[in-house]
C-alpha positions as CSV (number, residue, x, y, z in Angstrom):
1,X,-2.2,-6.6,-2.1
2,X,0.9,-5.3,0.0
3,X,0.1,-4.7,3.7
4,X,2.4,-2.1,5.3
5,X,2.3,-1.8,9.2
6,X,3.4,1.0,11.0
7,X,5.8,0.1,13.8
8,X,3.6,0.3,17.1
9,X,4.8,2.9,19.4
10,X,3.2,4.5,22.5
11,X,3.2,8.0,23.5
12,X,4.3,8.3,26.9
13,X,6.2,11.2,29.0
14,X,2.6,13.3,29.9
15,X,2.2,14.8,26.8
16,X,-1.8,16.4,26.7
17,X,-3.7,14.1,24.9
18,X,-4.4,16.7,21.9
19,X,-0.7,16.7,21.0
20,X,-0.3,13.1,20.9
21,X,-3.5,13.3,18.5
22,X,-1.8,15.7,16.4
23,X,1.5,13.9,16.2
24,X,0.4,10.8,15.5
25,X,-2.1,12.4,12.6
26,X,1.2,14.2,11.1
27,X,3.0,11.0,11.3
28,X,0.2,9.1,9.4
29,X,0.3,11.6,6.9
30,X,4.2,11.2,6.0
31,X,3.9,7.4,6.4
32,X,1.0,7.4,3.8
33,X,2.7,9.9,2.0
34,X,6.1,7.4,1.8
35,X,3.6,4.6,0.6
36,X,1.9,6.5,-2.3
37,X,5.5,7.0,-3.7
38,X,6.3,3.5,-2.9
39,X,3.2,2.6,-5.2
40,X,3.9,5.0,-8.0
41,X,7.5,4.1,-8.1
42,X,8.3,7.5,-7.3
43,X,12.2,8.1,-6.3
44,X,12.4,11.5,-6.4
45,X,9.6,12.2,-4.4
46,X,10.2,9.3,-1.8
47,X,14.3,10.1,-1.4
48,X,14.1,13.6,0.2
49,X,11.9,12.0,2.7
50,X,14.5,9.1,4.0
51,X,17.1,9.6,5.9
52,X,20.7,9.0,5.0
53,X,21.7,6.0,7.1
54,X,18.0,4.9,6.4
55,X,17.5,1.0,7.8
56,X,14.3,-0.4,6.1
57,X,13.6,-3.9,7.7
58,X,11.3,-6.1,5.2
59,X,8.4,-7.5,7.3
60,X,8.3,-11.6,6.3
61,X,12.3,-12.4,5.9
62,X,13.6,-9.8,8.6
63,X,16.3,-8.7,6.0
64,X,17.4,-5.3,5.4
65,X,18.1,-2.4,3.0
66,X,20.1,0.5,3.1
67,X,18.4,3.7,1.6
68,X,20.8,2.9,-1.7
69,X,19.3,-0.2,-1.9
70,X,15.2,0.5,-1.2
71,X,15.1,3.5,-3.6
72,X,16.7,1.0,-6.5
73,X,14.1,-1.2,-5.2
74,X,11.4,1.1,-5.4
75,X,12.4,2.4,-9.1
76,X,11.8,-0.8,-10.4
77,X,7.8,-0.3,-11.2
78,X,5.6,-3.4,-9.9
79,X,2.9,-4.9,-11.8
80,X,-0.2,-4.2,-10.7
81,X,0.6,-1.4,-8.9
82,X,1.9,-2.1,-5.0
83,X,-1.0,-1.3,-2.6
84,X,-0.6,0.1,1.1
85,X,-3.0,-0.2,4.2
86,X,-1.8,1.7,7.0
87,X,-3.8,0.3,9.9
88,X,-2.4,2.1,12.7
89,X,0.2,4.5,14.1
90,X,1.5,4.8,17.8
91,X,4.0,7.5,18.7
92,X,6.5,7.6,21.4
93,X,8.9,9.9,22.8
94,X,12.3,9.0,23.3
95,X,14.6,11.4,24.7
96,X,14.2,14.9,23.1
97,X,13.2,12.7,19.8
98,X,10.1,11.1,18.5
99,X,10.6,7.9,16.6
């Protein structure tokens, strides 16, 4: 089993506690929503939700892929299926953007 961590980031910048709840629940969502079509091999579903100039940093080796290169990755169906825990997510505000 694959274990996919979400980046840990910290909201800051005295945003109410509720709204920090609620962005980092919306933020799980499309993070868990990126690994399901991970898993299924799903390319058409998972492209529209990467950006273009997409960096995607792989965890034990530190190298990178382009968007190009992940959603060729991604296409090419694992056996048994890849599996995704998403153990935590921490938002932070940078600048008029959330990352």
């Amino acid at each position: 089993m694959s274990k996919f961590e979400a980046a840990t980031m910290l909201v800051g910048g005295g945003w109410p506690v509720a709204a920090q709840s609620s962005l980092v629940k919306e933020f799980a969502k499309l993070i868990e929503a990126q690994c399901r079509a991970i898993a299924a091999a799903d390319t058409a579903v998972l492209s529209p939700m990467l950006a273009k100039n997409l960096v995607w940093i792989l965890g034990p080796s530190g190298s990178s892929l382009n968007r190009g290169q992940l959603l060729a990755a991604v296409g090419q169906r694992q056996s048994p299926q890849t599996r995704f825990e998403v153990d935590s997510v921490h938002v932070r505000r940078a600048g008029a953007a959330v990352s």
